[in-house]
C-alpha positions as CSV (number, residue, x, y, z in Angstrom):
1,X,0.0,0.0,0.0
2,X,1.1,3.4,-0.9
3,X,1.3,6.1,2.3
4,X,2.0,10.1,1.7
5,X,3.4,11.6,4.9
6,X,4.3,15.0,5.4
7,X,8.1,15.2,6.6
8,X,8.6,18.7,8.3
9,X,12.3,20.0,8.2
10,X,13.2,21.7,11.8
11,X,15.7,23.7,13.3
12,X,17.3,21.8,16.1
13,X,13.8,22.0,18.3
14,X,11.9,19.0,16.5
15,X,11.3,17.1,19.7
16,X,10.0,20.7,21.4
17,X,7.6,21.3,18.4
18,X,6.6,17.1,18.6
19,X,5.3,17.2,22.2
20,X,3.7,20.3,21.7
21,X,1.6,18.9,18.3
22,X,0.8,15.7,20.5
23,X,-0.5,17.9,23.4
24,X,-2.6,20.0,20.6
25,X,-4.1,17.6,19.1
26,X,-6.4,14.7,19.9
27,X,-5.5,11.0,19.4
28,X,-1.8,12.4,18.7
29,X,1.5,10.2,19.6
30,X,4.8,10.3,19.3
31,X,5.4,7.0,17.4
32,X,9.5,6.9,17.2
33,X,12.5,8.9,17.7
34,X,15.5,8.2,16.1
35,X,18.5,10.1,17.9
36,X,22.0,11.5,16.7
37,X,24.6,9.0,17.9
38,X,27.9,10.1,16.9
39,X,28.8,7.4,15.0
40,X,26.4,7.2,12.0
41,X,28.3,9.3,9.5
42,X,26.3,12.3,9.5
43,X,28.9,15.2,9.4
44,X,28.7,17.4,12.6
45,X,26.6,14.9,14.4
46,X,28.9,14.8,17.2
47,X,27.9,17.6,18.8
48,X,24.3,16.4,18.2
49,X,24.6,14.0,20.1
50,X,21.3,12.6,21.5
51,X,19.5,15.0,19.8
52,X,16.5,14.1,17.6
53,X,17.6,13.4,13.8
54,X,14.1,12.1,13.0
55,X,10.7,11.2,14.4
56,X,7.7,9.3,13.5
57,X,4.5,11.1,15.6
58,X,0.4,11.3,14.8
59,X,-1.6,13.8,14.9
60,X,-5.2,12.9,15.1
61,X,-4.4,9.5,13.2
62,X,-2.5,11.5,10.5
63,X,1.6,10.4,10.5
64,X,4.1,12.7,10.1
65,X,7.5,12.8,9.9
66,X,10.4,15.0,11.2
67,X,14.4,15.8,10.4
68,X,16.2,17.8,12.6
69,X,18.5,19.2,10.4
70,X,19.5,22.9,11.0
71,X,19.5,26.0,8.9
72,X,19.9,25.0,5.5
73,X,15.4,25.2,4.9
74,X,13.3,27.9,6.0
75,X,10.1,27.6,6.6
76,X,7.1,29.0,4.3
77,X,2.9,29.1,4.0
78,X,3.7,27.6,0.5
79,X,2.9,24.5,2.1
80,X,0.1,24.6,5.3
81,X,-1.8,22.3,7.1
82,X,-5.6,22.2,7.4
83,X,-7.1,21.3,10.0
84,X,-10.9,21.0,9.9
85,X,-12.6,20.7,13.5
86,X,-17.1,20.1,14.3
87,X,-17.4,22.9,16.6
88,X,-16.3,26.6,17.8
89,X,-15.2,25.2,21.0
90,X,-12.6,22.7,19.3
91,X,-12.0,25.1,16.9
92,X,-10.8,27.9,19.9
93,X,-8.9,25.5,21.7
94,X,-7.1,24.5,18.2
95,X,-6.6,28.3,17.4
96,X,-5.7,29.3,21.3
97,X,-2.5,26.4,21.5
98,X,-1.1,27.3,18.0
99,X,-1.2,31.0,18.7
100,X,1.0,30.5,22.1
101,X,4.2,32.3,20.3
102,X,2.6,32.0,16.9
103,X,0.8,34.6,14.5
104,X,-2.4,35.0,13.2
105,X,-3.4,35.5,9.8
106,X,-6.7,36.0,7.7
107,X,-9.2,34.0,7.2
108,X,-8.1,31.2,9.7
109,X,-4.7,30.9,8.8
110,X,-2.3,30.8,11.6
111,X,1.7,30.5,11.6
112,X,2.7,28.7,15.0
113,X,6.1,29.4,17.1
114,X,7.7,26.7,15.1
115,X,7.0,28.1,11.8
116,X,4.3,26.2,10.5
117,X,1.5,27.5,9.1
118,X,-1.9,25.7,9.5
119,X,-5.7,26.4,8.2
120,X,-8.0,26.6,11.1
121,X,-11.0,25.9,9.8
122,X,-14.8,24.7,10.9
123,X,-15.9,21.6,9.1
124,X,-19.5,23.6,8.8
125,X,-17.6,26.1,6.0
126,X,-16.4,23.2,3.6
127,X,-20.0,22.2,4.0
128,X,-21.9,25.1,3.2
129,X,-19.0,25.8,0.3
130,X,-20.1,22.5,-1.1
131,X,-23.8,22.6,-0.6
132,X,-24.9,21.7,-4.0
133,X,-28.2,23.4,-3.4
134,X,-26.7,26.4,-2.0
135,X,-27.2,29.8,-4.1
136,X,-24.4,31.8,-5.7
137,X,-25.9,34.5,-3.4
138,X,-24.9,32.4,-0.2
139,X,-21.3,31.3,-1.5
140,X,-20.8,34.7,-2.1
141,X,-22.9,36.4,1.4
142,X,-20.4,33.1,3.1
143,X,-16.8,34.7,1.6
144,X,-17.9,38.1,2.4
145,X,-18.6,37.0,6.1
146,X,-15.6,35.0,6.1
147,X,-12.8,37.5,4.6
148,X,-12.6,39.8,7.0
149,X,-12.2,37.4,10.0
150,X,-9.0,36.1,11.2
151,X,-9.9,33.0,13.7
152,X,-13.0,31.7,11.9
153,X,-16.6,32.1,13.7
154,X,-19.1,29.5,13.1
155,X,-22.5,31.6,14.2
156,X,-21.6,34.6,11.8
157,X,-20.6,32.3,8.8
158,X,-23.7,30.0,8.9
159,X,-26.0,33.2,9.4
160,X,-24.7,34.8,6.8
161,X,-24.9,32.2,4.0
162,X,-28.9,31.7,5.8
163,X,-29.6,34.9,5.6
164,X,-28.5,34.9,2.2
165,X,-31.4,32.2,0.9
């Protein structure tokens, strides 16, 4: 069987930014850790020593991968993660963890302390977008509520693309 799994290149704080994507995220583990030895031929690796070189950890059942590998990648929102959560409660709690040190952006976009930039989104906005027998007038009425928020609101978005019927 084919698997895709993200592998995110860190700074020499992969094992920080590890536990604190298991501790945001439910029915998240840290599945392995391979550690810098000093004897595995990796040039500089022995002042690494015990250090994370990679890890293997979940986050809600998705696997991702890690390499602690210094300076020689920054990081970007050419690539983000979207997360999709049921209500504005797991949605707060989402936003609230990953802005501890991070930034916020529009539109539920959100750059955490590591780097990263994730989508913060409500499951109840991919499902009005898709709403086959929604109207142009509440797609539109549903990006004009949406585009000027930063964390994403649930009661606004769903009353504006009802109030748009």
């Amino acid at each position: 069987m084919e698997t895709i799994k993200p592998c995110i290149w860190f700074q020499g704080n992969a094992e920080e930014a590890m536990n604190y994507y298991v501790s945001t995220f439910r029915n998240s583990r840290i599945t392995h850790i391979e550690r810098y030895a000093g004897n595995q031929g990796i040039p500089g690796e022995n002042e690494l020593v015990g250090k994370v070189l990679t890890g293997v950890f979940e986050l809600n059942e998705q696997e991702f991968m890690c390499l602690d590998g210094g300076p020689q990648f920054e990081m970007t929102g050419a690539i983000s993660f979207v997360v999709e959560l049921d209500t504005q409660e797991e949605l707060d709690g989402v936003w609230d963890k990953l802005l501890d040190g991070g930034a916020p952006q529009q539109c539920g976009w959100i750059t955490d302390k590591f780097g990263i930039t994730w989508q913060i989104i409500p499951t109840a906005l991919g499902e009005m977008m898709s709403d086959s027998s929604a109207t142009p007038q509440q797609k539109k009425a549903l990006m004009e509520a949406m585009m000027p928020m930063v964390k994403l609101d649930i009661a606004p978005l769903k009353g504006a693309f009802e109030a748009a019927k």
